[in-house]
N, C-alpha and C positions, 0 to 999 in steps of 0.2 A: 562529199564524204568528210573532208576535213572542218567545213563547217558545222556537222553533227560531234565530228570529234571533241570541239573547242568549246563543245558547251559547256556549263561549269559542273554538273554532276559527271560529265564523263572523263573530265579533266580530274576530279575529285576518284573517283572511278580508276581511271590511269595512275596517278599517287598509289593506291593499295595496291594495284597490280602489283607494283611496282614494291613495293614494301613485301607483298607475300612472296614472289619469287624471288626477294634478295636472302629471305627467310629459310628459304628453299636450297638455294644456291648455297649457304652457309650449312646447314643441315647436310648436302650433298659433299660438301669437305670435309667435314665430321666424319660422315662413312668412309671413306675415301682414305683418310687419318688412319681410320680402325683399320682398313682392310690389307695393310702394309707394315701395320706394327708388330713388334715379337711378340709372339704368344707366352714363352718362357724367358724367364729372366735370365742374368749369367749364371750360368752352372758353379753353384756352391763350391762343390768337391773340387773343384780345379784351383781355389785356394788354401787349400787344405795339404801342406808340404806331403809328401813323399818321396823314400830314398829313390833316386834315380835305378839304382840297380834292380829295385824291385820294378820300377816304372817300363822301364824301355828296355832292352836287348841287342848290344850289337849286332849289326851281322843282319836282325832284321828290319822289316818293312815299319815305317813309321807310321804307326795307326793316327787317325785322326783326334781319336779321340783321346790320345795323350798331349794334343799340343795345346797349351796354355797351363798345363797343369807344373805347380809350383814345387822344383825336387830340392832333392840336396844332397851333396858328396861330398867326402872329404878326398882330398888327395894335394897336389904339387901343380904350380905352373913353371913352362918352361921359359926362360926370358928369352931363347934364341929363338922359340916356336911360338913369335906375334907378329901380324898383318895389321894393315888400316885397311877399312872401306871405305871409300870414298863417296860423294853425294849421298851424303845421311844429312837429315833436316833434324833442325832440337833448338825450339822455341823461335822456329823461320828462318833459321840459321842455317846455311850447307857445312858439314863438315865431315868427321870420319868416324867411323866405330874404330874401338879397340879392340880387335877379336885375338885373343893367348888361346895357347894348346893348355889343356888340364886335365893330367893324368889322375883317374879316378882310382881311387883305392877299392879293394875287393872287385872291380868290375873282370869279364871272364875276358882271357885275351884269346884274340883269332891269327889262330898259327896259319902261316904261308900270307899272310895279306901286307906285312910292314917287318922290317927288319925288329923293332922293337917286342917283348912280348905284352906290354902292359897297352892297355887302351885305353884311350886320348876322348876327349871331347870340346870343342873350340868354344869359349865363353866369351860372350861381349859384353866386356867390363866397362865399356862406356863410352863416353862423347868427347871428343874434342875438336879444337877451332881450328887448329894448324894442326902441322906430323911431327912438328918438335914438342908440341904439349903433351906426346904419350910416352910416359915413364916405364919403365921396367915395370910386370906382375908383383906383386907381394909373393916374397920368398916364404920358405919353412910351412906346414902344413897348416893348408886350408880348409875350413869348413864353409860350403860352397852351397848360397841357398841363393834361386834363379826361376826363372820359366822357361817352363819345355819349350820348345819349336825348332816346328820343323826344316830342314836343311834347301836353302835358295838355290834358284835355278842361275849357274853360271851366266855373264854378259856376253853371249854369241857375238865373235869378231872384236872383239876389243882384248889386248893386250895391255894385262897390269904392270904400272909401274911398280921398279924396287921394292919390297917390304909393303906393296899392295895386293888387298886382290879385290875380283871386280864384285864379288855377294859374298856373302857369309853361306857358301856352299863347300858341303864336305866332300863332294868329288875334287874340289880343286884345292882345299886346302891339303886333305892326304897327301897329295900329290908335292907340295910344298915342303911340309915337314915329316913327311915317308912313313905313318906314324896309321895303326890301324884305329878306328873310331867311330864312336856311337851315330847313326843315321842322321841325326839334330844337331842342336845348338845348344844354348842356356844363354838367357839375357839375365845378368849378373843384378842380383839384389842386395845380398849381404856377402861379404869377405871377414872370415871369423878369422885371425890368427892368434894363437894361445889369449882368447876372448876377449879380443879386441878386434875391433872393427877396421880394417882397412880397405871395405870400398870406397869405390867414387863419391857415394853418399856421405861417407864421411870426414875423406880425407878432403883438405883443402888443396884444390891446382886446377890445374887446366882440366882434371878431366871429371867429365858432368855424369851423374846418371840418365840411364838411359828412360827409365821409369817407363818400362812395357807394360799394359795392364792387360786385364784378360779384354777378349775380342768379343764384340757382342755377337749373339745367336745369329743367324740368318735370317733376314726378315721373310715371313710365309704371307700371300697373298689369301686372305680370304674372300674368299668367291660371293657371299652370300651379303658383307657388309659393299663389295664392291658394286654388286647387283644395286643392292639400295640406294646407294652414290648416286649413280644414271635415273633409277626411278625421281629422284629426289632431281633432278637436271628437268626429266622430264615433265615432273609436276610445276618446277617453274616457268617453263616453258607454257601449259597449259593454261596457267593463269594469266598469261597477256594473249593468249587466245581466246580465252572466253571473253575479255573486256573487248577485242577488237569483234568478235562475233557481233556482243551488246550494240555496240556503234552500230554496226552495218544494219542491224533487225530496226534498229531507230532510224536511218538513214532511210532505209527503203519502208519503212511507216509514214516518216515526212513526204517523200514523193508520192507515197498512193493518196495521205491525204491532199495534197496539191492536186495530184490531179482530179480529184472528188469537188474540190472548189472550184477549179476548171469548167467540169461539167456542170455544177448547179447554178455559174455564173451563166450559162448559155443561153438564150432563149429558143423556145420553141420552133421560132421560121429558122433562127440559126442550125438548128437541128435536123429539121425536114432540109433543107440544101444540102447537107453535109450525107444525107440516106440519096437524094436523088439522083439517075444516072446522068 
C-alpha cells in the first residue's frame, strides 16, 4: 500500500489534498469567526447624555438597559462621604477607585430610608496608585457628566479596611454614609465647577481617569454560519479521503494485475497439476 502511496502522482495527488483541506479548514474559521460576532453594533443612544433624573428613579429596580447610558447632574460632593476600592487594574496597574457621595439636585428624596432628605448617588471620580493620592471631591456646585452602572455585588466574608469598601455596591456604602440613594453608580467623566473642569481628566495628580467606555453587545451564536464551520471541517476531511480511496483502488489494480501475470506466466502441465486431486 505505501508503495502505491509513494508514487509520484499520488504524492503530487497528496500535495492538493492537502492544499484543499487547508483551504477548507480556513473557510471553516471564517464561519466559525461569523457565527460569534455581534450582530449589532454599540448602542448609539447610550452615548447620547441624559439628565439622570429623567434616566433612573431612586427607590427603583435598575433596568438593564439604562446601564452604560451617559447622564448628568448637577448637585455637591460630600468630602466626609468618600471610600477607596481596592484591587482596581488601570493600565495593569492594582490600585483603588475613588468612590464620593453626590448629592443630586432636584432628584426626589425617600422619606423613612436615611436620616438625610436629599438623595445621594456614589461617583467614581477615578484611579489612584496609593490611598494618600485621593484628595478631597471638588467643592461648590457640580455639573456631573458620567456613565450609568449598575450597583456591585458586595465581597462576601471580607471586611473593609478604614475609609474602604470591598465594591462600589450601594447596599454597603448606604450603610457607611446613612444617606438614601439612587440603585447605581456614575463612572465620572466631566466635573464642571462654575465652567471649569476639575476632573481626573483634567486636573494634574495622582488621580487618573477611569475612562469606562460603553460595553460591547453580547455576542449571539448564529447557528447557521456555525453549521457551515463543521460542513466546511467536514469537506476537509473528505478530501484526504478520497485521495487515500485513489491509492487503495490503484493498489488493489496493481495486485490483480500481478496476479494476471502470475497466471499467464504458468504453463499448461503447471496447470493441470495444480486442478488434479
Amino acid at each position: 500500500m505505501w508503495k502505491t502511496a509513494l508514487k509520484p502522482r499520488w504524492i503530487a495527488g497528496f500535495v492538493f489534498a492537502i492544499a484543499i483541506s487547508g483551504v477548507f479548514v480556513l473557510l471553516s474559521q471564517w464561519q466559525f469567526g461569523r457565527s460569534t460576532s455581534p450582530e449589532v453594533p454599540v448602542n448609539p443612544t447610550t452615548e447620547q447624555v441624559q439628565p439622570l433624573t429623567e434616566t433612573l428613579q431612586p427607590g427603583e429596580f435598575f433596568h438593564g438597559t439604562d446601564a452604560d447610558q451617559m447622564v448628568s447632574a448637577q448637585g455637591t460632593y460630600d468630602p466626609a462621604k468618600q471610600v477607596l476600592v481596592p484591587g482596581r487594574l488601570h493600565d495593569g496597574k492594582t490600585g483603588y477607585w475613588v468612590v464620593s457621595a453626590f448629592a443630586v439636585n432636584g432628584a426626589p428624596a425617600l422619606s423613612g430610608v436615611a436620616s438625610s432628605p436629599q438623595t445621594w448617588i456614589p461617583v467614581a471620580r477615578g484611579w489612584v496608585a496609593e490611598p494618600g493620592d485621593a484628595a478631597a471631591p471638588p467643592s461648590g456646585l457640580i455639573e456631573l457628566t458620567g456613565r450609568l452602572l449598575p450597583s456591585e455585588a458586595p465581597l462576601p466574608g471580607r471586611a473593609p479596611a478604614p475609609g474602604e469598601a470591598t465594591a462600589v455596591s450601594v447596599a454597603e456604602l448606604i450603610n457607611y454614609w446613612e444617606v438614601s440613594s439612587y440603585p447605581g453608580f456614575v463612572a465620572a467623566t466631566a466635573e464642571m465647577a462654575g465652567g471649569v473642569d476639575v476632573s481626573a481628566a483634567a486636573v494634574p495628580g495622582g488621580l487618573l481617569p477611569l475612562g469606562i467606555g460603553p460595553q460591547p453587545p453580547a455576542q449571539q451564536i448564529n447557528w447557521l454560519n456555525l453549521f457551515y464551520s463543521l460542513e466546511w471541517v467536514v469537506f476537509a476531511g473528505f478530501a484526504l479521503f478520497i485521495w487515500w480511496r485513489l491509492v487503495k483502488d490503484d493498489y488493489h489494480r496493481d495486485l490483480e494485475d500481478s496476479l494476471d501475470e502470475d497466471d499467464d506466466a504458468t504453463t499448461p502441465e503447471q496447470n493441470q497439476q495444480k486442478v488434479q486431486p
